[in-house]
N, C-alpha and C positions, 0 to 999 in steps of 0.2 A: 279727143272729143268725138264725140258718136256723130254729129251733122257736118262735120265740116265740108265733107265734100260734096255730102247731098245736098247741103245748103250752094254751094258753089253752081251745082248745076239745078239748082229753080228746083228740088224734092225737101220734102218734107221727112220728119222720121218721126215714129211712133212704137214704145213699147207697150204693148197687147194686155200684157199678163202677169199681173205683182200681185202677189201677197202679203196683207199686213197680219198686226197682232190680231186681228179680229176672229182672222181662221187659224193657219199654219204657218204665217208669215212673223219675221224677229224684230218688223222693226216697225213702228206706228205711223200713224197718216203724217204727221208734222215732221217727223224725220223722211222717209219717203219724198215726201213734196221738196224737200228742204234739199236732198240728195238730187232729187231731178235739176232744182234750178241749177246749185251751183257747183254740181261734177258732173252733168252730162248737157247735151244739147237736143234731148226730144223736144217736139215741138208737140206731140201727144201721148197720153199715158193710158191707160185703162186698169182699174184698181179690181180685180177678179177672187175675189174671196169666195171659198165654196161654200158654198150655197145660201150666200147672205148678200147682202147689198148695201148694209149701212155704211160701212167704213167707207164706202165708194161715195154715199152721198156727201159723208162728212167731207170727205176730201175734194170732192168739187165744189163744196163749200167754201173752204178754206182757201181753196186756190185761186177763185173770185172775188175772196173777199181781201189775200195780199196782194190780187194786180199777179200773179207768177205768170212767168212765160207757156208755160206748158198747160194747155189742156187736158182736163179731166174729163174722162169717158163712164158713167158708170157701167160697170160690169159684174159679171159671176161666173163663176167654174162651176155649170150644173151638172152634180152626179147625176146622170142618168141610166136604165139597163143596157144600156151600150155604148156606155165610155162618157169620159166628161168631155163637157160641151161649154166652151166662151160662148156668154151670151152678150152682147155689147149694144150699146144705147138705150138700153131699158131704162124704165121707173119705175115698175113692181118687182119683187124675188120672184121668180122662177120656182114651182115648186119639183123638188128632187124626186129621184128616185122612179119616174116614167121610161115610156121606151123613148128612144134619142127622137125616133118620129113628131111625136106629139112632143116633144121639149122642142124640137124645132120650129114646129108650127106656133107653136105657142112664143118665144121669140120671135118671130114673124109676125103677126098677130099684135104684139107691142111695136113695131114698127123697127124692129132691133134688126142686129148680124149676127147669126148663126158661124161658130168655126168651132168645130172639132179640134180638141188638143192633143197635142202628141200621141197622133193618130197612127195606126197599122201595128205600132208594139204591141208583142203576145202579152199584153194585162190585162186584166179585169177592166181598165181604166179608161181603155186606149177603145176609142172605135177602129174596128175593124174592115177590109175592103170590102166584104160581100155585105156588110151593112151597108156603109157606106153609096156602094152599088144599090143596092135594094131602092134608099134614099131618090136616088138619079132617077131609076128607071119607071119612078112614082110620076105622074102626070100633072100633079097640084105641085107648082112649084113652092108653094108655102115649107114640103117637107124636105126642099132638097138646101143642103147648109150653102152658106155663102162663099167662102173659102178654106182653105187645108190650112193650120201651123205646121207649113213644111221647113220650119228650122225649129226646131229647142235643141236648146245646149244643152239640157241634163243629160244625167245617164240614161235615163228613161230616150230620150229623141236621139244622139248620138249613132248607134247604131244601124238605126234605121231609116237616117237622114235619107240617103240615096233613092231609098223605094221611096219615101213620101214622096220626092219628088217628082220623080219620075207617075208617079201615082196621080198628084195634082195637074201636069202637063198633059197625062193619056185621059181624061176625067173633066177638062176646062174649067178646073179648080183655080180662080186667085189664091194666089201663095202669099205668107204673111213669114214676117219672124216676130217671134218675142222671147226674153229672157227667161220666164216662167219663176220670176224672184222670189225665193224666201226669205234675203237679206239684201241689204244694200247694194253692198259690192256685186251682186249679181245686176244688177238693173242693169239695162242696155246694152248685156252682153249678146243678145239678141234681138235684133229691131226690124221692121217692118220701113221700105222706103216705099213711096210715092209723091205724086206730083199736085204741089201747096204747102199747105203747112197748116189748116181749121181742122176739126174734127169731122165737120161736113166734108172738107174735101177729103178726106180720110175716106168716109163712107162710099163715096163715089165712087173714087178708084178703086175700094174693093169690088162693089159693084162691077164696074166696068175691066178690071181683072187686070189695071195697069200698077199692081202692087208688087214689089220686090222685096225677098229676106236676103238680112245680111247678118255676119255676128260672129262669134267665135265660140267653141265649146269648154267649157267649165272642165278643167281639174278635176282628177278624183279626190284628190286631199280637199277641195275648197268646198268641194260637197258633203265631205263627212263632218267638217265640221261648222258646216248651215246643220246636219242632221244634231251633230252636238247642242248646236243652240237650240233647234227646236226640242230637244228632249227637257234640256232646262227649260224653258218656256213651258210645256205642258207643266212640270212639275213646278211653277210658280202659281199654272192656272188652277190646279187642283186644291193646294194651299190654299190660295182667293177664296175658290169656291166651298172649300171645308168649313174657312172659317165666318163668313158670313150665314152660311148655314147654322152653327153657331150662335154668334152673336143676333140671329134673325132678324140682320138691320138691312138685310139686302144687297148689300155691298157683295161684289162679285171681283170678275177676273179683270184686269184689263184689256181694252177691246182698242186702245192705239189712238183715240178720238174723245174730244168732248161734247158730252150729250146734247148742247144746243146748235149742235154743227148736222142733225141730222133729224128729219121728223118720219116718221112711219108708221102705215097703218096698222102693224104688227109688232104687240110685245115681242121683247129682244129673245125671249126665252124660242121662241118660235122659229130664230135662227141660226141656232145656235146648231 
């Protein structure tokens, strides 16, 4: 179990970074939730679908509304032009595709936490140090991020673990972990420890930079076949969305949630 120790000594643990059916993630909010309670021991989650928010509402919905142990954060994975960016405690989506600057301010600006995900890997995806830097040496703290994901297990973070790190300690980055889930079995292989156990005290500590990552890195086989699943996943979504185009009754893909678990000022098409 992922807290037991951190529970022994007064910390709390928290995974950062899951994905459901909504974006590119295999498995829905109700399963998800269902996995948190009863095979792991987060005491906080955050649901980061790219670049949408609903599944996150639902899911903190549903989490309040069974009494579950685990708190729900809503969140997003914003593409931005330099690298995606966890944005956490929001209540509006983030809109995509800016520079990382103004996504961060604008997370700021909601009252959220700004982290960079699997951050310094050569991708498209990944912010970059001399970004990053850029960020720092900006004078409005609104644009500088809150803390580094200086642990992901994927292949994407694995190699580059060492520099992040080192990267967050030379930089006065709080360090976080999170799993960065597409499937169940992934959740809490990477977590985030600090001291409590609220989603507030969650924030604080990042905040104040008394966060710790722990966790282990994923197999290459366990990852090819999260990739197997999501391939069938796109091609059940495509089907959905062929055939209600079709029948022009609106019926689409599944998104992991039911629709009275989530209200928003923006048609769904808008997030998609």
């Amino acid at each position: 179990m992922t807290g037991d120790l951190a529970a022994a000594a007064g910390m709390g643990t928290a995974d950062l970074h899951l994905h459901t059916l909504a974006s590119d993630g295999t498995a829905g909010v109700v399963e998800i939730l269902e996995h948190v309670e009863e095979q792991t021991d987060l005491d906080v989650i955050a649901i980061t679908d790219h670049d949408r928010i609903d599944a996150a509402i639902a899911a903190r919905a549903i989490a309040r509304e069974r009494g579950l142990r685990a708190e729900v954060i809503v969140g997003e994975e914003v593409s931005t032009l330099g690298g995606h960016l966890l944005a956490l405690f929001i209540e509006e989506r983030i809109r995509p595709l800016r520079t990382l600057s103004a996504t961060v301010a604008e997370v700021h600006d909601q009252g959220g936490i700004a982290i960079p995900a699997h951050p310094l890997v050569p991708y498209p995806l990944c912010a970059q140090s001399w970004v990053l830097r850029g960020l720092l040496d900006r004078s409005d703290e609104r644009f500088h991020p809150d803390a580094l994901e200086t642990f992901n297990p994927t292949m994407l973070g694995r190699p580059w673990h060492a520099r992040v790190v080192r990267f967050a300690e030379e930089n006065g980055f709080a360090a976080v972990g999170n799993s960065d889930a597409h499937a169940l079995g992934a959740i809490a292989s990477g977590w985030t420890e600090f001291p409590g156990q609220t989603a507030e005290q969650l924030r604080a500590a990042i905040v104040a930079r008394e966060t710790m990552f722990r966790g282990s890195f994923h197999g290459a086989s366990g990852q090819f076949r999260t990739f197997g699943r999501q391939l069938a996943k796109y091609g059940r979504d495509a089907r959905a969305g062929a055939a209600g185009r079709i029948r022009r009754d609106g019926s689409g893909r599944d998104l992991g949630y039911s629709p009275e678990h989530v209200r928003m000022d923006e048609p769904d098409e808008a997030l998609r």
